[in-house]
N, C-alpha and C positions, 0 to 999 in steps of 0.2 A: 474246230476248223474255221479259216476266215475266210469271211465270205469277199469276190471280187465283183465288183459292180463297176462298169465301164462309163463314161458318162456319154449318151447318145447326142444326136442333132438339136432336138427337140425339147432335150433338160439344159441345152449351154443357156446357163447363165441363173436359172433356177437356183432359190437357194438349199444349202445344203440338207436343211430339218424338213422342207416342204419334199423334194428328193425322197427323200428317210420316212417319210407319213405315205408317197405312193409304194413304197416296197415293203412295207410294214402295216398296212390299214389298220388291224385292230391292233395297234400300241401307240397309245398319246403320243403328241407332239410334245410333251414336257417331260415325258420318261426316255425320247428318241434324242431331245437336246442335251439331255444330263449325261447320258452314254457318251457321245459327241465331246461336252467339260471334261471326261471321265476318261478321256483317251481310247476308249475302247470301238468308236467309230472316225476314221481318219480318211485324208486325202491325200491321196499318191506316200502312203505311210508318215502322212506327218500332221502332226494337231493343224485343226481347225475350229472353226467360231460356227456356231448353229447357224450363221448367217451367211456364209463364205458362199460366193457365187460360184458356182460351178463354170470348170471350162471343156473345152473339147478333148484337151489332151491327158483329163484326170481323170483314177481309179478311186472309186470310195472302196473303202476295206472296211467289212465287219465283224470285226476280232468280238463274236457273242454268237454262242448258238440261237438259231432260230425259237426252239423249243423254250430256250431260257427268256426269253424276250415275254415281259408281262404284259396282257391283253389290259386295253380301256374298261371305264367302269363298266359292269355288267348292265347292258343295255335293259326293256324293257321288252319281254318277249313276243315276235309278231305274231300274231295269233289266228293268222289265216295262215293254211299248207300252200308253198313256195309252190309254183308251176313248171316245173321243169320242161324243158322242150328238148332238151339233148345232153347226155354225159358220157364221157370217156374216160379214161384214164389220166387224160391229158386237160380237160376245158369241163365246165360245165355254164348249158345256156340256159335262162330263166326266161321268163315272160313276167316283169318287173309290171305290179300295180301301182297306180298313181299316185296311189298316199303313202309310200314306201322312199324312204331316202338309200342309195346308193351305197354308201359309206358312213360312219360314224360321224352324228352332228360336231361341231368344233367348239359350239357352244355347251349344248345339253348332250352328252354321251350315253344317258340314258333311253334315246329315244329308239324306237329300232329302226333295223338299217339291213339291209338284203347281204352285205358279209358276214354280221357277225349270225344274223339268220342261216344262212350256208354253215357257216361255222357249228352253228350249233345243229344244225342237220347231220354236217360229217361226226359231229361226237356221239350223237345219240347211235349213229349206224355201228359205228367201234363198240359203244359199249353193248349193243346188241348182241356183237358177235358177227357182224358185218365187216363190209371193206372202212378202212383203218383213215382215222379223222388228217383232214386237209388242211392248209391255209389258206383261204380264196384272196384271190391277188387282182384286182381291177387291171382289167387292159383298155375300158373306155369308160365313157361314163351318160348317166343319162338324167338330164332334173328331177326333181322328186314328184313333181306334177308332168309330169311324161310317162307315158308308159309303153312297153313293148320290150324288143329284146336287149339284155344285160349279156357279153358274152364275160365268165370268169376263170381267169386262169385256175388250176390247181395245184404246179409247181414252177419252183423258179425257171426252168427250162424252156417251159408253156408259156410262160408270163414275156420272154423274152423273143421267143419266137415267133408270139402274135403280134407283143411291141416294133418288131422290126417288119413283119407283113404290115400294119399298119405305115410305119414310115416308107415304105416301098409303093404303098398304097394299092394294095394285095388286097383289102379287105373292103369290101361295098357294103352300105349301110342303107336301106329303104326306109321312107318311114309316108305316110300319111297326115294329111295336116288340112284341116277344116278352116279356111279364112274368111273374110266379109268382105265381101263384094265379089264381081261377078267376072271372074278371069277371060282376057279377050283371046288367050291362045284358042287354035281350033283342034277339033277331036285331032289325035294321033302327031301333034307338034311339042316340041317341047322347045324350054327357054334355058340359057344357060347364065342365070344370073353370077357376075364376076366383080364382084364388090371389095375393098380392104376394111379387114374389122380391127377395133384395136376399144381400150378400155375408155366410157365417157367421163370424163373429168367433171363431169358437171351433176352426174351419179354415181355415186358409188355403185359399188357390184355391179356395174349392165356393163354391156358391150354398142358400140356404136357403129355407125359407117363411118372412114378417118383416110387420108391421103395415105400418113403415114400407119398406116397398120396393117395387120397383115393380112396377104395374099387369101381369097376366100372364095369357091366358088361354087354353086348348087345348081344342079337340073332340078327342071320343075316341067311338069303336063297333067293334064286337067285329067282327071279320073271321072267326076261326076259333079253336075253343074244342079243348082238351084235358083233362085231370086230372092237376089243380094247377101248368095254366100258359095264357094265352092269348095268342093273334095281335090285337094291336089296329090300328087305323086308326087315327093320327092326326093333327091336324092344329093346329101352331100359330099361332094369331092375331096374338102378339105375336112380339118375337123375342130375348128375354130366355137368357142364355148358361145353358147346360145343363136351358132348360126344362121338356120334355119329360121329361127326366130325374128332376126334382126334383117336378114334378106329378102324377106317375105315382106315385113313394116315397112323397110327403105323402099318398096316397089310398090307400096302401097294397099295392100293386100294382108295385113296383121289377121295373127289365129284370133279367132271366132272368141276364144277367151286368151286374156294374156294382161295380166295387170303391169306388167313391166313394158311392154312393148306395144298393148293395143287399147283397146278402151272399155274393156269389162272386166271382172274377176268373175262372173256367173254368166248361163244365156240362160233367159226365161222364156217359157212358152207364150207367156202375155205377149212377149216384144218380137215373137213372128207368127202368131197364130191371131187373123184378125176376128174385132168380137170378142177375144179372150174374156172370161169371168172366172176369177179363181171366188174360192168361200169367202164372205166376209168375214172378218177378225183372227181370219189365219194367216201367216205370213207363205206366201206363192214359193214352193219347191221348185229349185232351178232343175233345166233339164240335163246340165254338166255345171259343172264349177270348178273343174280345174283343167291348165293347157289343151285345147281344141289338137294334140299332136300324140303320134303314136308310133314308135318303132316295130315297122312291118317285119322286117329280114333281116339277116346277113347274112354276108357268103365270106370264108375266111380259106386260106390253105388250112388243111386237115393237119393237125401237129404230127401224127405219127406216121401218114406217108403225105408230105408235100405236094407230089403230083396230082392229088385229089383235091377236091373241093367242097369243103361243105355252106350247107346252105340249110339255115335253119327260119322258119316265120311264125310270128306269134298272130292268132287271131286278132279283131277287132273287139277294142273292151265294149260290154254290156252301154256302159253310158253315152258312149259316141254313136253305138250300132243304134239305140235308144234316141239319139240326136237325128241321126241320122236320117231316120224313122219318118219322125217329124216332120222333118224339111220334108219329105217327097211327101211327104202328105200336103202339107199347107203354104209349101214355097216351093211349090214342081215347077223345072226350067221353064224362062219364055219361049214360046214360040215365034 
């Protein structure tokens, strides 16, 4: 049966293999371009180049069963049990640890990654004699040094239904984010940062503040205050890659750790507990060492009846609750 894939708002001008790696996560991007040479993946039914930009008015067709489609190398297995926060028939929501990539690295495919983790959750339940193995299909995404909630499609159906809640902007996303210095909003105000983000030419991989780029915008209110650092709420409107991150910098106020945007890769206890004496000739244990940021929630339309709402929240991780700790201990607000 061939598959029909419409191309949305949001993919025009994506090209066609990058396309083909979000509907397909676990099968390479060199087994998904050969298919593409191979004729067996087309555009409005007519060959195309792995590179062909997508427009608004095209159908990709995928003349190849799902099933027959070969997975990436066999990853390296995670070896801590996944958190599940919520599963349906339709969606499955996780509580994503920090040292967990998203998706299949592009580089090393070996490394693991919370699909093919899922993936091999759904196999193991089939071969049990349980409900019968999934594809998990990414509808957002979260850095690897981020943690909190991943929500995962489990059919094409699901995938498309939350894609277009998402472009409707139907689906609210909370998250927590620990930064340096000491925010001047006052208790119960929030700020509506509205900045254009677009890619820095000057770094590869980052995202920047740009005239022209695109439209971006996050609420922010202060959760819980310390000396010279705060607990924010916040919440992005859009869903522009490393937002949060880059909105936060531009206003002055970088996560607490953030080697791409702020000016640590660790926070140690020495550098806010005064007096600090770690052991001599041990090297000092940081109190986090990766992104100060955490996805609290989501709230999404319920796939199988729309008129509902769900609304799922992942705790705070151990190391931030542990950071956190800290601060009220030995940087408690000014008075």
């Amino acid at each position: 049966m061939t598959e029909h894939y419409s191309v949305q708002p949001d993919q025009v001008g994506m090209e066609l293999d990058e396309f083909l790696c979000r509907l397909y996560p676990l099968t390479s991007k060199r087994v998904l371009r050969q298919l593409v040479r191979d004729g067996q993946i087309t555009v409005n039914a007519q060959p195309a180049a792995p590179g062909h930009r997508l427009r608004d008015d095209e159908v990709v067709l995928v003349d190849i069963e799902e099933d027959e489609l070969p997975t990436s190398l066999e990853p390296r297995p995670y070896e801590e049990p996944l958190d599940l926060l919520h599963e349906d028939e339709h969606v499955v929501v996780v509580d994503k640890p920090a040292d967990l990539l998203v998706e299949p690295d592009r580089w090393d495919e070996t490394r693991p990654n919370l699909l093919s983790a899922l993936h091999a959750l759904a196999l193991a339940r089939a071969e049990a004699g349980g409900a019968g193995a999934f594809r998990p299909r990414l509808v957002h995404r979260l850095d690897r040094d981020t943690s909190g909630v991943v929500v995962v499609a489990k059919t094409v159906d699901a995938e498309r239904a939350l894609g277009a809640a998402f472009e409707r902007g139907d689906v609210r996303k909370s998250y927590f984010a620990l930064v340096e210095g000491e925010h001047p909003l006052a208790d119960g105000e929030q700020e509506l940062i509205e900045l254009a983000i677009g890619p820095d030419s000057k770094r590869g991989g980052t995202m920047c503040v740009r005239r022209d780029g695109k439209q971006s915008a996050t609420r922010v209110a202060v959760a819980r205050r310390f000396r010279g650092f705060t607990w924010l709420a916040c919440e992005p409107l859009t869903g522009r890659t490393h937002q949060i991150r880059v909105h936060l910098s531009a206003k002055g106020f970088p996560l607490a750790v953030d080697p791409l945007y702020g000016r640590r890769r660790a926070l140690l206890l020495s550098e806010i507990k005064s007096g600090y004496r770690h052991k001599p000739g041990q090297p000092e244990t940081p109190l986090i060492e990766r992104l100060t940021l955490h996805a609290s929630a989501v709230e999404f339309p319920d796939v199988g009846d729309p008129s509902r709402t769900v609304r799922i929240e992942a705790p705070i991780p151990r190391d931030l609750e542990r950071t956190l700790k800290q601060l009220a201990k030995v940087r408690p607000p000014r008075r």
